[in-house]
C-alpha positions as CSV (number, residue, x, y, z in Angstrom):
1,X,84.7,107.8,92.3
2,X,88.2,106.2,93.2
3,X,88.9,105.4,89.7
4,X,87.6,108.8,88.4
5,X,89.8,110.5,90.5
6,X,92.5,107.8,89.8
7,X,92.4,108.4,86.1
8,X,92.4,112.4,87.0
9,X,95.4,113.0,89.2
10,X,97.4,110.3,86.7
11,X,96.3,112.9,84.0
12,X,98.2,115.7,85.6
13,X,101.1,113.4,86.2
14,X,101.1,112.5,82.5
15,X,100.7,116.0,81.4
16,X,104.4,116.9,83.2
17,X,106.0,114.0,81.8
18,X,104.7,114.6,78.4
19,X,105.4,118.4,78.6
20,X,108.6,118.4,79.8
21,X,109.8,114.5,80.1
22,X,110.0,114.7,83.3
23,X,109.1,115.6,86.9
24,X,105.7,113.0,86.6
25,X,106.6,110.8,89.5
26,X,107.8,113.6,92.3
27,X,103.4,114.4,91.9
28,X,102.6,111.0,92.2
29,X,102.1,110.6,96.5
30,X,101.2,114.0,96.7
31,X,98.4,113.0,94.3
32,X,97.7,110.0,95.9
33,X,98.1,111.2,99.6
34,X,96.2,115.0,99.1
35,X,94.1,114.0,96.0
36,X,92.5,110.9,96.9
37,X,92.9,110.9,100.6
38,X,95.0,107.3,101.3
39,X,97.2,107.3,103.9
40,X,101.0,108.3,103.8
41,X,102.2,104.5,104.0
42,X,100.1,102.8,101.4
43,X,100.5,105.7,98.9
44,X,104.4,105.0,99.3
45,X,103.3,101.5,98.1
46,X,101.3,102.7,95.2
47,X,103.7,105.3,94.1
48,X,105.9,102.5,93.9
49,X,103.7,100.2,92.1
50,X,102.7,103.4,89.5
51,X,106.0,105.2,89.2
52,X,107.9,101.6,88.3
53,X,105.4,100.3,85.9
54,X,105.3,104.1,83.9
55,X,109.2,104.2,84.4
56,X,109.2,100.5,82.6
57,X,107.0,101.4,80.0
58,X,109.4,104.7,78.9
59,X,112.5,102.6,79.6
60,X,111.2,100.3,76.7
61,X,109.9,102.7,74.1
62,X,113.8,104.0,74.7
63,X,115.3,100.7,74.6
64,X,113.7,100.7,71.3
65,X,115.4,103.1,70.4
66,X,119.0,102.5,71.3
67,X,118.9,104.5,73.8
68,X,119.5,102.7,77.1
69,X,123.0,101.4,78.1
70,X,122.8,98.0,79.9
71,X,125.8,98.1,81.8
72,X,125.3,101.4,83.0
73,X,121.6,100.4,84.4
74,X,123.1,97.1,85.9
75,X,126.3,99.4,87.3
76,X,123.6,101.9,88.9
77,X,120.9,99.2,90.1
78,X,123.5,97.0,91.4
79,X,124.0,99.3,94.6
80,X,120.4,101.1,93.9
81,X,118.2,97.3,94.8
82,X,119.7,97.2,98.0
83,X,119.1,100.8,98.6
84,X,115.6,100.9,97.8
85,X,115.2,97.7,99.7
86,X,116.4,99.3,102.9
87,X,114.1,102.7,102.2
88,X,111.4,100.8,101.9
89,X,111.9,99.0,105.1
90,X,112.6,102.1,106.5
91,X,109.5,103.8,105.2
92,X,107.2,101.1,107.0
93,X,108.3,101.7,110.4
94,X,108.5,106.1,110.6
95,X,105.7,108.0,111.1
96,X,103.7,109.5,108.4
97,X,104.4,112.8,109.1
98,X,108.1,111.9,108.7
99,X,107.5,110.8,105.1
100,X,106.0,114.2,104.3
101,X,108.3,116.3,105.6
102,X,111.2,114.3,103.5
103,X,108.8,114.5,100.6
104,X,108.9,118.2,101.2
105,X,112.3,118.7,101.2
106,X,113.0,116.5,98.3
107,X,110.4,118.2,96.2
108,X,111.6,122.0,97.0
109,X,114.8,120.6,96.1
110,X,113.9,119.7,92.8
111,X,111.3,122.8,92.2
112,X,114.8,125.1,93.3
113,X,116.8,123.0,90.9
114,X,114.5,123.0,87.8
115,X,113.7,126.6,88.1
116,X,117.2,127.3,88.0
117,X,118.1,124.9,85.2
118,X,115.2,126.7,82.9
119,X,116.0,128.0,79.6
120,X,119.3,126.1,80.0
121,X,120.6,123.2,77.7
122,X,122.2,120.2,79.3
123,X,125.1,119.9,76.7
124,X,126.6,116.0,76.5
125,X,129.3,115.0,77.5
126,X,133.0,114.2,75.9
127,X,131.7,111.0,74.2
128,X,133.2,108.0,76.1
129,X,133.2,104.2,75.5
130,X,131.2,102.2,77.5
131,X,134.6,100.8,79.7
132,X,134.6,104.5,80.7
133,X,132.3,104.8,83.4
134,X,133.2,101.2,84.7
135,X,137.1,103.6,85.6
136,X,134.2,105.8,87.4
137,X,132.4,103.0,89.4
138,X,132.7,103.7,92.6
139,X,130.3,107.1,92.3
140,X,128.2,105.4,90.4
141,X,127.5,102.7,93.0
142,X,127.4,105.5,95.8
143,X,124.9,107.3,93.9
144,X,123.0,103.9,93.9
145,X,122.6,103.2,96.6
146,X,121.4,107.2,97.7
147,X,118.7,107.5,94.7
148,X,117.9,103.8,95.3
149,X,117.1,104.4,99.0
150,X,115.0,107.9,97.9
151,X,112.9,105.7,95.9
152,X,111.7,102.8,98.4
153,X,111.7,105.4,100.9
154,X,109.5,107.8,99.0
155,X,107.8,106.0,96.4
156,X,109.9,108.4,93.9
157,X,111.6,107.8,90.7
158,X,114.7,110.0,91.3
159,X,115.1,110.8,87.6
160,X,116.3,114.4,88.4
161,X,119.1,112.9,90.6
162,X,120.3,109.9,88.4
163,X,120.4,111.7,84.6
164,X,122.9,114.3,86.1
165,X,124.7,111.2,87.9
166,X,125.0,109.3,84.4
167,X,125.8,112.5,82.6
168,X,129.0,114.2,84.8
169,X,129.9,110.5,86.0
170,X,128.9,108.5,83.5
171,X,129.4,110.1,80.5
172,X,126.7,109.1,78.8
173,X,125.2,111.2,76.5
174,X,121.6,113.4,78.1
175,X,119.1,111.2,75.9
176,X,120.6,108.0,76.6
177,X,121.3,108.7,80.1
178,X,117.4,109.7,80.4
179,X,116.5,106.1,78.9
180,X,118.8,104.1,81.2
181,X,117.4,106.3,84.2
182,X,114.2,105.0,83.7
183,X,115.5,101.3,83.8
184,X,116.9,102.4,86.9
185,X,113.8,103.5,88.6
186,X,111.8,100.8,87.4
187,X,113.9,97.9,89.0
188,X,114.3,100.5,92.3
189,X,110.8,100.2,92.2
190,X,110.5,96.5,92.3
191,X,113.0,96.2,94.5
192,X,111.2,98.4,97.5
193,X,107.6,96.7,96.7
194,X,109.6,93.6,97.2
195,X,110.3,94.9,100.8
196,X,107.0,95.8,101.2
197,X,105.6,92.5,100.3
198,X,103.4,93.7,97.9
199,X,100.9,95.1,100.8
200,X,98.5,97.8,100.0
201,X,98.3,97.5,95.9
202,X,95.0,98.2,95.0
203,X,94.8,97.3,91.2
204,X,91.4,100.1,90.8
205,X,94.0,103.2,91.8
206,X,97.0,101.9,89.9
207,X,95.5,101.0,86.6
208,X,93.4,104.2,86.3
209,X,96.0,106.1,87.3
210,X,98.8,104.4,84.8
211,X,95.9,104.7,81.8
212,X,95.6,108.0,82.6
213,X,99.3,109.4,82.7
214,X,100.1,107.3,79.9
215,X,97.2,109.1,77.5
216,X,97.6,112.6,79.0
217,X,101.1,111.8,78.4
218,X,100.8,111.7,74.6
219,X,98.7,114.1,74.2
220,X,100.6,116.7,76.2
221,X,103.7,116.0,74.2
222,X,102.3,117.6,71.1
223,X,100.8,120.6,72.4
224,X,103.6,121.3,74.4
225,X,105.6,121.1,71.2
226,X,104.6,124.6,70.1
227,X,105.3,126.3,74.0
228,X,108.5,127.8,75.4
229,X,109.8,124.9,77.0
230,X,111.8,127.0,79.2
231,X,108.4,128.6,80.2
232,X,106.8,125.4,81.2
233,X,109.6,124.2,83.2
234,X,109.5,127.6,85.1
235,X,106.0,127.3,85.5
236,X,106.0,123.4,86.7
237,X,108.8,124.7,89.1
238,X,106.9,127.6,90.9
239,X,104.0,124.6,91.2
240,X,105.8,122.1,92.8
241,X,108.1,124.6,94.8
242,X,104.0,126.1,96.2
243,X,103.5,122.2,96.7
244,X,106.1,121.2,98.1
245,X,105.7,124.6,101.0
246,X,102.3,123.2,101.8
247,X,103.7,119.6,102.4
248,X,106.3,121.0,104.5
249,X,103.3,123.1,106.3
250,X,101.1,120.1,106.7
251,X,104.2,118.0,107.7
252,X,105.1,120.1,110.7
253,X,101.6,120.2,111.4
254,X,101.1,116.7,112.1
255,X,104.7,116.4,113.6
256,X,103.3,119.0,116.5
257,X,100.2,117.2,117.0
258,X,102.3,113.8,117.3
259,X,104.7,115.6,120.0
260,X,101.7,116.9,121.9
261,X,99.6,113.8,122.0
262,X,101.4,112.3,125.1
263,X,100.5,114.9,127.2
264,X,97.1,115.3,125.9
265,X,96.9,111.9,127.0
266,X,98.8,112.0,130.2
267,X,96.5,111.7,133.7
268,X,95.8,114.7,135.5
């Protein structure tokens, strides 16, 4: 049943990133947390394990392409390893009801920010050497070590934090930047299962779950090709912005139940 439902929920994952080329990972511990019922710390651990092995799969199919910069990605992961690293660590010691209510607020951000961004093109930027963005380090290697601690902390990839990071800072043109994102979140990845010491894979979630976003994935991609891509963005927006209302509900939930659990459980 596990691996049904494993090759099912990394469907729908596979069906955003293939519609829109992007978004996948933000579904992935909601999926594995609301979907399949595991608990808030060990789906952390297989987001991790799921989102970095998808994330290195796209980042070579770009590579392949020419479109990943090295330097950037080393630039960006430098600061980002240590970051996720430190989430991670982080993410093993809070409560699980703490993870959900950041999940919340990351995904309503990102549902608020898509919607908005529908129907409009991401132009590139003045094209710039590659010594450019080593003058513009310093934001680079702040936003690092943010999106890096996002991911061990959450289990996300970041993607809709680091593209407009690479872009304005950067300089680096949108498809290439989304390419060397991916490079990005994959060694985040790494980085915060590292922390975690590996505990918690389970090998019949993860690989169902990869097979399945990587075929939905494909096929998504050509039937979203005669769609309104600003209309599926809109819709996946108004989907994760209601998902991301009833993590913050359950969240709070499970936050008031913690705070009254002492005195449920105090002598008379």
């Amino acid at each position: 049943m596990d691996i049904a439902l494993s090759l099912f929920f990394g469907g729908l994952v596979g069906l955003s990133l293939g519609a829109l080329g992007a978004g996948g990972s933000i579904l992935v511990l909601p999926a594995l947390i609301y979907g399949l019922g595991i608990g808030e710390k060990q789906s952390v651990v297989l987001a991790l394990a799921i989102v970095g092995a998808t994330s290195l799969y796209g980042s070579v199919i770009h590579a392949r392409q020419g479109r990943v910069r090295a330097g950037a990605a080393g630039l960006f992961s430098v600061t980002g390893f240590a970051g996720a690293f430190l989430g991670a660590t982080l993410s093993a010691r809070v409560p699980g009801f703490v993870l959900l209510l950041c999940l919340a607020a990351v995904i309503l951000f990102a549902g608020v920010r898509m919607y908005r961004s529908a129907g409009r093109a991401r132009p590139d930027p003045t094209p710039d050497p590659d010594a450019g963005w080593l003058r513009r380090s310093a934001p680079l290697l702040v936003a690092g070590v943010a999106v890096g601690f996002l991911t061990g902390f959450l289990g996300v990839g970041g993607g809709f934090l680091i593209v407009p990071a690479l872009t304005l800072v950067g300089r680096l043109p949108v498809k290439h930047a989304i390419g060397t994102s991916l490079v990005v979140i994959s060694i985040n990845c790494a980085s915060g299962l590292i922390a975690h010491g590996f505990e918690g894979l389970d090998a019949m979630i993860i690989l169902p779950f990869i097979v399945g976003s990587f075929v939905a994935s494909t096929f998504a991609a050509k039937i979203a090709s005669g769609l309104s891509p600003a209309t599926l963005k809109r819709a996946f927006a108004v989907f994760i912005l209601v998902l991301g209302t009833v993590m913050l509900v359950d969240g709070v939930r499970k936050l008031t139940d913690a705070s009254r659990a002492p005195a449920l459980e105090a002598p008379e």
